[in-house]
C-alpha positions as CSV (number, residue, x, y, z in Angstrom):
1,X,97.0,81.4,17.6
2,X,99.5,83.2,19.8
3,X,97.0,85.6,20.7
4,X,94.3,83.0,21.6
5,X,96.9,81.2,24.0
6,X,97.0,84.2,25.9
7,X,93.9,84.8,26.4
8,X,92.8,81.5,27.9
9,X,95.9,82.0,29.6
10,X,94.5,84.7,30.9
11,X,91.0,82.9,31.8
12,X,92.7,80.3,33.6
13,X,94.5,82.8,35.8
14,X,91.6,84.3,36.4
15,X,89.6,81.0,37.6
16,X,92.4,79.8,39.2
17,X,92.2,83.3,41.8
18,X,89.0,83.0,42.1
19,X,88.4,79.6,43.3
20,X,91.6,80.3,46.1
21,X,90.3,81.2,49.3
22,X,91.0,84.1,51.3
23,X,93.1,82.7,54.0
24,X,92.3,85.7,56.4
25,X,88.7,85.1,55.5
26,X,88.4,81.3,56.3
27,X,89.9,81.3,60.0
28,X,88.8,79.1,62.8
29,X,87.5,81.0,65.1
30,X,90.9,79.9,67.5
31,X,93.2,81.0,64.5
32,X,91.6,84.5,65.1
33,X,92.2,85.2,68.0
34,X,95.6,87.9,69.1
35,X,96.7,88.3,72.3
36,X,98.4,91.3,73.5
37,X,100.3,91.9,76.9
38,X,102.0,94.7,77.4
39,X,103.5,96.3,81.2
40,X,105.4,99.3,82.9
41,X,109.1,98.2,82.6
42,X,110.2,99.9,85.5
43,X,107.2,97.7,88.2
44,X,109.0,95.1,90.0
45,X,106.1,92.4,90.3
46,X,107.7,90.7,92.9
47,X,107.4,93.7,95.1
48,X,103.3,93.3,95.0
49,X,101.5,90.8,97.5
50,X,97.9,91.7,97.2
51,X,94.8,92.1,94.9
52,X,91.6,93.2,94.2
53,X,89.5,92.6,92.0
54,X,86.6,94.4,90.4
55,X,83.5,92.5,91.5
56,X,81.8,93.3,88.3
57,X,82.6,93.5,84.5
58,X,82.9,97.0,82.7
59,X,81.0,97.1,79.2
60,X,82.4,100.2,76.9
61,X,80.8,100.9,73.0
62,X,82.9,103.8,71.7
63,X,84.5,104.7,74.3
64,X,81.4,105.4,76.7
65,X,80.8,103.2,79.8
66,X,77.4,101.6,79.2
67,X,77.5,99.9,82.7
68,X,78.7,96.9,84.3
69,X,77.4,93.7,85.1
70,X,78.1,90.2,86.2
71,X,76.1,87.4,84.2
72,X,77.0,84.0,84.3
73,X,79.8,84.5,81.5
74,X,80.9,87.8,83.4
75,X,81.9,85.9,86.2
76,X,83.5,83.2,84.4
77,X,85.8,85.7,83.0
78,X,86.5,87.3,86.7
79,X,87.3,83.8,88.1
80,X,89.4,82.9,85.0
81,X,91.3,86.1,86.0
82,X,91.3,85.6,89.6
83,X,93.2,81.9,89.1
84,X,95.5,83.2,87.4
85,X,96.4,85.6,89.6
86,X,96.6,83.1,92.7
87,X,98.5,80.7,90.8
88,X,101.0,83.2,90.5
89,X,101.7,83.7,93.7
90,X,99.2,87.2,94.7
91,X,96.6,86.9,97.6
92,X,93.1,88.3,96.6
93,X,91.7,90.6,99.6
94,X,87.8,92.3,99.5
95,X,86.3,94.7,101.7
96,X,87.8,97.6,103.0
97,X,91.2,96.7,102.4
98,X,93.6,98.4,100.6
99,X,95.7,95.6,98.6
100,X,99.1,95.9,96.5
101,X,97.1,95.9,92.9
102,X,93.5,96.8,91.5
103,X,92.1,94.2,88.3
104,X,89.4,95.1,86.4
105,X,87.7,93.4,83.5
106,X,86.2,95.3,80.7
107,X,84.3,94.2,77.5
108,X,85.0,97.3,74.9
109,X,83.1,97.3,71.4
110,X,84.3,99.9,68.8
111,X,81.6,99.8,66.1
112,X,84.4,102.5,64.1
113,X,87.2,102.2,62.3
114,X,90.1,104.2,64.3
115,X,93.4,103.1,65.9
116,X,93.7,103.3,69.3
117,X,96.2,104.9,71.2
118,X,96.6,103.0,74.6
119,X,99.0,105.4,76.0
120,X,96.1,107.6,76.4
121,X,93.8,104.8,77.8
122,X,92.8,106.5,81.2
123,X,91.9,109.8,79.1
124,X,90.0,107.8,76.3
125,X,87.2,106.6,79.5
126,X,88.6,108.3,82.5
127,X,88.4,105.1,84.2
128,X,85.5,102.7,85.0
129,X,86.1,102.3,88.9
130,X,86.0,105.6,91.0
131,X,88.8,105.9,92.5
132,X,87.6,105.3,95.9
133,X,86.7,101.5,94.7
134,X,90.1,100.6,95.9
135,X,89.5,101.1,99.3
136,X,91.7,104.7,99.8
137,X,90.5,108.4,99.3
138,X,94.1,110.2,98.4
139,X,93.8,109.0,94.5
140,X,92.9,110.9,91.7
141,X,91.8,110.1,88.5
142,X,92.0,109.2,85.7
143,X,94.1,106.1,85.6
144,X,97.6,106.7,84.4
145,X,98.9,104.9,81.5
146,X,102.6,103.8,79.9
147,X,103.2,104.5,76.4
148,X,102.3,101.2,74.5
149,X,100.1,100.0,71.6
150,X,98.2,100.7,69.2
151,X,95.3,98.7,68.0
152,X,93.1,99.2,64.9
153,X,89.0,97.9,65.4
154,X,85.9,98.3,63.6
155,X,83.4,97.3,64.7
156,X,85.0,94.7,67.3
157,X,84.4,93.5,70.6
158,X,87.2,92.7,72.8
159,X,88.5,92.2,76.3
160,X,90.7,94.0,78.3
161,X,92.1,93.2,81.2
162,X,94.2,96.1,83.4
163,X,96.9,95.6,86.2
164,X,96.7,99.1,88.6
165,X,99.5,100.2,90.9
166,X,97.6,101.0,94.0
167,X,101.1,100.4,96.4
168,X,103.3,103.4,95.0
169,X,100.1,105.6,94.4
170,X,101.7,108.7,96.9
171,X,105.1,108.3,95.2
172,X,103.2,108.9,91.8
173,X,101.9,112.1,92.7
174,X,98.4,109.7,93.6
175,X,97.9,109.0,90.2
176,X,96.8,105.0,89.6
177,X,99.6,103.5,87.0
178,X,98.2,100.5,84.9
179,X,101.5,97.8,85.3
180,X,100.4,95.5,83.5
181,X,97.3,95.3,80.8
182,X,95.8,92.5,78.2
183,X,93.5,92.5,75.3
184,X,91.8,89.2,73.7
185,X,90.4,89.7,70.3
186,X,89.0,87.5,67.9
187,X,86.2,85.6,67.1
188,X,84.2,83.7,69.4
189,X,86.2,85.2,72.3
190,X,82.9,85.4,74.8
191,X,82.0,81.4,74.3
192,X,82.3,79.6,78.0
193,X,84.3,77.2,76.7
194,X,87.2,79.2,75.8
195,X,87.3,81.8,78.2
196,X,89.4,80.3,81.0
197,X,92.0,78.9,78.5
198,X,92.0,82.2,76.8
199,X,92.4,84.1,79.2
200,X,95.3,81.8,80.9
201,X,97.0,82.0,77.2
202,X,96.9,85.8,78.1
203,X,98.8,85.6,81.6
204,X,101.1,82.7,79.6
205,X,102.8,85.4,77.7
206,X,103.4,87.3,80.7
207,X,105.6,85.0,82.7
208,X,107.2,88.2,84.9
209,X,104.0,88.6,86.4
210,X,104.1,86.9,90.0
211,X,105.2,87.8,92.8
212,X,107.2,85.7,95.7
213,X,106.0,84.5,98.9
């Protein structure tokens, strides 16, 4: 009898796990979504009065530039980042102008499983705007990086957002230091309804980022 107990214990136990969901499997897509900030501790954003930004959005599959392009839901997300940059207190500039800070937008798929060193950012795609874009021929490339995180993918599309120093350039030995950069990932991250409040939940964990007029 003792023995029998056991064993429907056991079957209970067992139909009892298998009826609990997975609670990582059974997100909203909202629930998966992570957003991660990170910056260069030693840029005093208040020091920076101007921006560009890239007129187009960067796609990258494993680590290759595939081109860039600006659909309908491309330049949502470019406007989404433009607000937020204004309502912060930075003035956007275009044409041959040289501003304070570079922004571009970039959609990066990794179809592999791998972490990804960010520190090493510029050398993973040498950059996805010449140099030149910005309006200046002293700087060289790639981009320059600060040591930050590490993210793990496979086979996940996300978007980046990157902050470049394009004021202190000379004083940096004309390399172009990334300040500030964000990633979005998650489910349902490209839908048109969520992109401007995603990406202002981005800039909302960044609230050092503005500048004063």
């Amino acid at each position: 009898m003792k023995r029998r107990l056991l064993l429907c214990g056991a079957v209970l136990s067992l139909l009892l796990t298998q009826c609990t969901k997975d609670p990582i499997k059974n997100l909203t897509n909202e629930e998966s979504r992570i957003y991660i900030t990170n910056y260069d501790t030693t840029a005093v954003f208040s020091n920076y009065k101007t921006f560009k930004l890239a007129d187009s959005v960067a796609y990258v599959q494993n680590n290759q530039l595939q081109g860039k392009s600006l659909s309908s839901g491309d330049a949502q997300m470019v406007s989404a980042v433009r607000d937020a940059l204004t309502s912060r207190g930075f003035t956007p500039v275009s044409g041959s102008a040289t501003p304070d800070l570079g922004v571009t937008v970039s959609v990066i798929t990794n179809t592999s499983t791998q972490l990804v060193d960010y520190t090493n950012y510029g050398g993973y795609y040498g950059g996805y705007w010449d140099p030149y874009y910005w309006g200046s021929g002293y700087f060289d490339d790639p981009y320059y990086f600060p040591s930050y995180y590490g993210v793990q993918q496979t086979g996940e599309t996300a978007l980046s957002i990157d902050i470049i120093d394009l004021k202190n350039a000379a004083q940096n030995g004309n390399k172009l230091n990334v300040v500030w950069s964000g990633l979005i990932r998650g489910a349902g991250i490209f839908s048109s309804s969520t992109i401007n409040n995603q990406i202002a939940a981005l800039f909302a964990q960044s609230p050092y980022l503005k500048t004063i007029q």
